[in-house]
C-alpha positions as CSV (number, residue, x, y, z in Angstrom):
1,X,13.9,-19.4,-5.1
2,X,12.8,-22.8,-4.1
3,X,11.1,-22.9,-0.4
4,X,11.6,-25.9,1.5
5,X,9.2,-27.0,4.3
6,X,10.5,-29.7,6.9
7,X,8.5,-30.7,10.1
8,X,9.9,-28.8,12.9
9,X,10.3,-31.5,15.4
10,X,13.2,-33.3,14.2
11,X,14.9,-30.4,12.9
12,X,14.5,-27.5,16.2
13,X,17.2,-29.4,18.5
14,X,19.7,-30.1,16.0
15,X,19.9,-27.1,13.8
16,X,19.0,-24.3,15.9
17,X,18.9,-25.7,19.8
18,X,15.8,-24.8,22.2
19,X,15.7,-21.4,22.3
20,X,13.1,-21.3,25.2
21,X,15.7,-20.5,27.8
22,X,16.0,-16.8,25.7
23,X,13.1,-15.2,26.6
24,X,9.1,-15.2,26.2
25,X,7.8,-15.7,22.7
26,X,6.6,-11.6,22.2
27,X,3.4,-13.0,21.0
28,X,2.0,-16.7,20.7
29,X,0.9,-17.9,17.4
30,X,-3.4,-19.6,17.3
31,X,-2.7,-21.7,14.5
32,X,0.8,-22.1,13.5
33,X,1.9,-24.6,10.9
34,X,3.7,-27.8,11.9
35,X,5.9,-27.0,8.5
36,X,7.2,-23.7,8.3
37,X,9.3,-21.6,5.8
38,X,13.1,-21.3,5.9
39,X,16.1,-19.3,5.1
40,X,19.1,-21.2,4.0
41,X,22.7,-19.1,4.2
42,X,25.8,-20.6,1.9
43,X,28.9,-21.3,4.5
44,X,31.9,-21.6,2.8
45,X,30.4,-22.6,-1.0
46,X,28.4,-25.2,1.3
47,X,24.7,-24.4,1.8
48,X,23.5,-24.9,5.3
49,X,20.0,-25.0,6.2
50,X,18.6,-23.6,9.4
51,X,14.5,-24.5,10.5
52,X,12.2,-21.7,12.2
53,X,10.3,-22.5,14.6
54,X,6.4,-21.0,13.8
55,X,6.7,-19.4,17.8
56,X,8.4,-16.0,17.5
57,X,11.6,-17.1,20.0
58,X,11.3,-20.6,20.0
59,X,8.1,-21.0,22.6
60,X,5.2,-23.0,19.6
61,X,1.9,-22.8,20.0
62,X,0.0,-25.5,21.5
63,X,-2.0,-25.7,18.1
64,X,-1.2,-26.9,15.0
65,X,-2.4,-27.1,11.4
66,X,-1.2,-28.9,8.0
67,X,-0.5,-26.9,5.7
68,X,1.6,-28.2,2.7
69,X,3.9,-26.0,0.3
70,X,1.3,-25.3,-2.3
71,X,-0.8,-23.4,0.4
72,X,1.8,-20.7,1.8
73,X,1.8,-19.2,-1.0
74,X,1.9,-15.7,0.6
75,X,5.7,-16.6,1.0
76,X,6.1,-18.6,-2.3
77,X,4.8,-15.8,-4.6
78,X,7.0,-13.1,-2.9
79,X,9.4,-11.7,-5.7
80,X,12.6,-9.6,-6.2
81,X,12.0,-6.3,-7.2
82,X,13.1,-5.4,-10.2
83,X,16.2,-3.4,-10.3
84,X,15.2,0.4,-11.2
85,X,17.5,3.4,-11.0
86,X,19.6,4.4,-8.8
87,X,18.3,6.8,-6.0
88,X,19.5,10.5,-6.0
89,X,20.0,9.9,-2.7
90,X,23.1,7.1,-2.7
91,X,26.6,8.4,-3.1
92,X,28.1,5.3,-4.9
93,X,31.3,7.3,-4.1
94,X,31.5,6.7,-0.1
95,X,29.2,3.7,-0.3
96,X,25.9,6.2,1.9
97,X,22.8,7.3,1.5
98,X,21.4,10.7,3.2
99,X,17.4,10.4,4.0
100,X,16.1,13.0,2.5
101,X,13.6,13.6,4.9
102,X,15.8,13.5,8.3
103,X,19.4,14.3,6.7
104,X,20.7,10.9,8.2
105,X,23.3,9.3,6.9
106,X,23.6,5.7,6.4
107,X,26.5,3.3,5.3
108,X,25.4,0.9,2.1
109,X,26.9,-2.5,1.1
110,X,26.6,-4.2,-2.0
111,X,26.4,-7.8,-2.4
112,X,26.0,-9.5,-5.4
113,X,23.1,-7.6,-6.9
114,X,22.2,-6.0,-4.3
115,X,22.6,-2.6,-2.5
116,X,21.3,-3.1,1.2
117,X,21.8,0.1,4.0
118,X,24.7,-1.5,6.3
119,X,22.7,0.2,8.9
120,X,19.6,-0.3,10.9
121,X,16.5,2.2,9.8
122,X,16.5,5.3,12.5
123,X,13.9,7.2,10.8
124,X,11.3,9.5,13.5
125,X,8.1,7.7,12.3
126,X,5.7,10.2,14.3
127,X,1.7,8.8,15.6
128,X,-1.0,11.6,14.6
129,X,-0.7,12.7,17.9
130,X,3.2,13.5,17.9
131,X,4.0,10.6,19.9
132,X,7.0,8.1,18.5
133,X,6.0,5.1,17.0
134,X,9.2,3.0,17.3
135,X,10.7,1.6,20.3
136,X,14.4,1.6,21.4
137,X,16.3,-1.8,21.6
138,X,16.2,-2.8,25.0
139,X,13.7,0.0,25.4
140,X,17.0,2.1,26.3
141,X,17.1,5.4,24.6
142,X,20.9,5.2,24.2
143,X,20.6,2.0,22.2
144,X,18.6,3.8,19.2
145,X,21.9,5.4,18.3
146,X,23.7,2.2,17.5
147,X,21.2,-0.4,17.2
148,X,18.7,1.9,14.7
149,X,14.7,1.9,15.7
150,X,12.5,-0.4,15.8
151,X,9.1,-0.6,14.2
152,X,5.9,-3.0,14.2
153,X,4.1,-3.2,11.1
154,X,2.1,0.2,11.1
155,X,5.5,2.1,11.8
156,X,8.1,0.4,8.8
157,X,4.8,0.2,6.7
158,X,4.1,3.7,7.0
159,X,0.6,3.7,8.0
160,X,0.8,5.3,11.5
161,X,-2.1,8.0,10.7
162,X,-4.6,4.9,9.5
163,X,-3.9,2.9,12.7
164,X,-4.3,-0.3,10.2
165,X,-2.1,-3.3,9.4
166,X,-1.5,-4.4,6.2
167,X,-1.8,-8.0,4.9
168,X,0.4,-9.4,2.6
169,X,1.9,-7.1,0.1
170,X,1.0,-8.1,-3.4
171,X,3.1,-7.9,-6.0
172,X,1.3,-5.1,-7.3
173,X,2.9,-2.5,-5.1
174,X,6.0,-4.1,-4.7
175,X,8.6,-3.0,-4.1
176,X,7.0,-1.2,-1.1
177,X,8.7,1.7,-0.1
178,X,7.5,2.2,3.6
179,X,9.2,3.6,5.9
180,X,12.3,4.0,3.6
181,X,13.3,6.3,2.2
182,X,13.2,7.4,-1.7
183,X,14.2,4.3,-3.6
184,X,14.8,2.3,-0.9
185,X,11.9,-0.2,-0.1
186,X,11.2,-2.8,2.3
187,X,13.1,-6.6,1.8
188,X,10.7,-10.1,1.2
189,X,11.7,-13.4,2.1
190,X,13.0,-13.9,-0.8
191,X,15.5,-11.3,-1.5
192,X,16.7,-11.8,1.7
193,X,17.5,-15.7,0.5
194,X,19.0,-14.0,-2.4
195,X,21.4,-12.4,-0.4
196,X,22.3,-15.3,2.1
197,X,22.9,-17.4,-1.2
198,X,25.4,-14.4,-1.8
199,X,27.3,-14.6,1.2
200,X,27.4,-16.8,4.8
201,X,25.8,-15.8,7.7
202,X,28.9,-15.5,9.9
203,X,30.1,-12.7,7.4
204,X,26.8,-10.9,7.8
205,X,27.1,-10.4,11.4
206,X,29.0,-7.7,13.3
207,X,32.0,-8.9,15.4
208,X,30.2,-7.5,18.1
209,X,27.3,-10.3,17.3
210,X,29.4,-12.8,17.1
211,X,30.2,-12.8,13.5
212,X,33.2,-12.1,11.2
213,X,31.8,-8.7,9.7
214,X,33.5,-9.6,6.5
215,X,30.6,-8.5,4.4
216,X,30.5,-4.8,5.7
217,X,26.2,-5.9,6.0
218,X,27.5,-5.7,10.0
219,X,23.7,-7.1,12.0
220,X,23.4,-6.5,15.1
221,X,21.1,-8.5,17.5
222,X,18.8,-5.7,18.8
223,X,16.0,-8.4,19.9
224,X,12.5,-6.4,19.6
225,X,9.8,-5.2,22.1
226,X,6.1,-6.2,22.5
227,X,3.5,-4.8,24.5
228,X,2.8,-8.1,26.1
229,X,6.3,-9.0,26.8
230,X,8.4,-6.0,27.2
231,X,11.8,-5.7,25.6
232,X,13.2,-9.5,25.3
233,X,16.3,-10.7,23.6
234,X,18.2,-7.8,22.8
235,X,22.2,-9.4,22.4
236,X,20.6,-12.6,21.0
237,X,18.6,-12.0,17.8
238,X,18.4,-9.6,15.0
239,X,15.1,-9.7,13.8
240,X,14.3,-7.9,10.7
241,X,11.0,-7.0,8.8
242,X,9.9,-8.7,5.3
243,X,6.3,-7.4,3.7
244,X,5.5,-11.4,3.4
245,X,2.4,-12.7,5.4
246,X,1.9,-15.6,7.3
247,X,-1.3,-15.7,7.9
248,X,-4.2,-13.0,9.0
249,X,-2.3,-11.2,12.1
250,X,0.9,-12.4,11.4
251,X,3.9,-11.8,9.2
252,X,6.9,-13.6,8.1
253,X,10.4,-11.9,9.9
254,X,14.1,-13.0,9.3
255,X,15.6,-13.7,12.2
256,X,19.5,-14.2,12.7
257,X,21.0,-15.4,15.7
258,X,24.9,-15.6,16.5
259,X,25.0,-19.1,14.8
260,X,21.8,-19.4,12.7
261,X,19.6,-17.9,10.2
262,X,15.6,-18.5,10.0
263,X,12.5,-17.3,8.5
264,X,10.4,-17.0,11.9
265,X,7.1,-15.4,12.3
266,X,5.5,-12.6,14.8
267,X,2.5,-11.2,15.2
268,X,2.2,-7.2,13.7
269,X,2.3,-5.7,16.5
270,X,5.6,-6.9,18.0
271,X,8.2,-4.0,17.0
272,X,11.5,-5.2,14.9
273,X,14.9,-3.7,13.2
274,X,14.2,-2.8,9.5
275,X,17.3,-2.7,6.8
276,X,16.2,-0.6,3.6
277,X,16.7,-2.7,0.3
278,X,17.5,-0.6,-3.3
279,X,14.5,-0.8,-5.7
């Protein structure tokens, strides 16, 4: 995949409009690019490009850096997995897959060559102490059933016990399985692109976000939760977890609105939907 960079100024009002008005950014970015990576989504067999702003929702930091294309390579060098076997766990039958470790049940889609749970992740990630590490959209218990869990970086990575945060995942261990289940493993950058240059935005998104739900993908926008900032813009983003770093502290996220698609950034800590990708 080829990864554009275009300065954010001239692009924000046009392609995405001033998001400022949806809520507090969860967490504020020290040093964030004045280029930043993007996701573009074919529409219709015409490819339209949408910017991200380096603030999580829209709110950018008051300090800047260059940094060219050459020098984000955290992004750049992100690659597909390779396409291994299929996991006992996926009935290619009903289009599921049961979690072995919960006995949930998820609905699957496949797009081109791809096989994506049509479902957010709702798996009990547990602290050493017993406590739950994910949050509910909205921080409302009733929205976990529809809306899955979601996880900051220690929960959808899997290292609750260590208390750490990862950096960038290198290729080395990639695919990276987190908090998926058997043969499932955490989406980069990149294969998300690959599956927006499969199929448009619109038809990714649920009806009830706004979208056609042609694609059977269905995203809802379960906004995400930081300790700083509370639950914010649950009903106006879907913001989903990649294993592709930013920078120390931070981490690349894709982020769909009802109109848009963007690679945005957030700081580790700030919990987000996960969608399981097939190895």
């Amino acid at each position: 995949m080829k990864y554009n960079y275009i300065f954010l100024a001239a692009v924000l009002l046009a392609a995405c409009g001033d998001d400022s008005s949806s809520g507090p950014a969860p967490e504020k970015i020290p040093n964030s690019s004045s280029e930043s990576a993007i996701l573009s989504s074919s529409d219709g067999g015409k490819a339209s490009t949408v910017s991200s702003s380096s603030a999580t929702v829209g709110e950018e930091s008051s300090s800047s850096v260059e940094k060219s294309a050459a020098s984000s390579s955290s992004v750049a060098s992100s690659c597909s997995a390779v396409k291994g076997s299929i996991p006992v766990n996926y009935d290619a039958a009903t289009n599921t897959v049961t979690d072995e470790r919960d006995g949930k049940k998820y609905k699957t889609v496949t797009i081109g060559s791809q096989t994506w749970f049509a479902q957010n992740l709702a798996y009990d990630v547990a602290h050493d102490n017993g406590l739950f590490a994910y949050k509910c959209p909205d921080n409302d218990d009733a929205n976990c059933e529809t809306f899955g869990y979601l996880y900051n970086q220690r929960c959808f990575a899997d290292a609750v016990d260590r208390g750490t945060l990862y950096p960038a995942f290198p290729e080395s261990v990639r695919p990276f399985k987190g908090v998926c289940p058997t043969g499932w493993h955490i989406p980069s950058i990149e294969e998300w692109q690959v599956l927006l240059d499969n199929v448009a935005v619109q038809d990714l998104l649920a009806e009830s976000a706004g979208g056609t739900g042609k694609s059977g993908f269905d995203i809802l926008l379960a906004g995400d939760y930081s300790y700083s900032f509370g639950a914010v813009l649950f009903g106006q983003s879907g913001n989903f977890a990649t294993v592709d770093e930013k920078q120390e502290g931070y981490m690349y996220y894709a982020k769909f609105t009802s109109s848009s698609v963007s690679a945005g950034v957030i700081d580790r800590d700030v919990y987000i939907s996960v969608r399981c990708l097939m190895d």
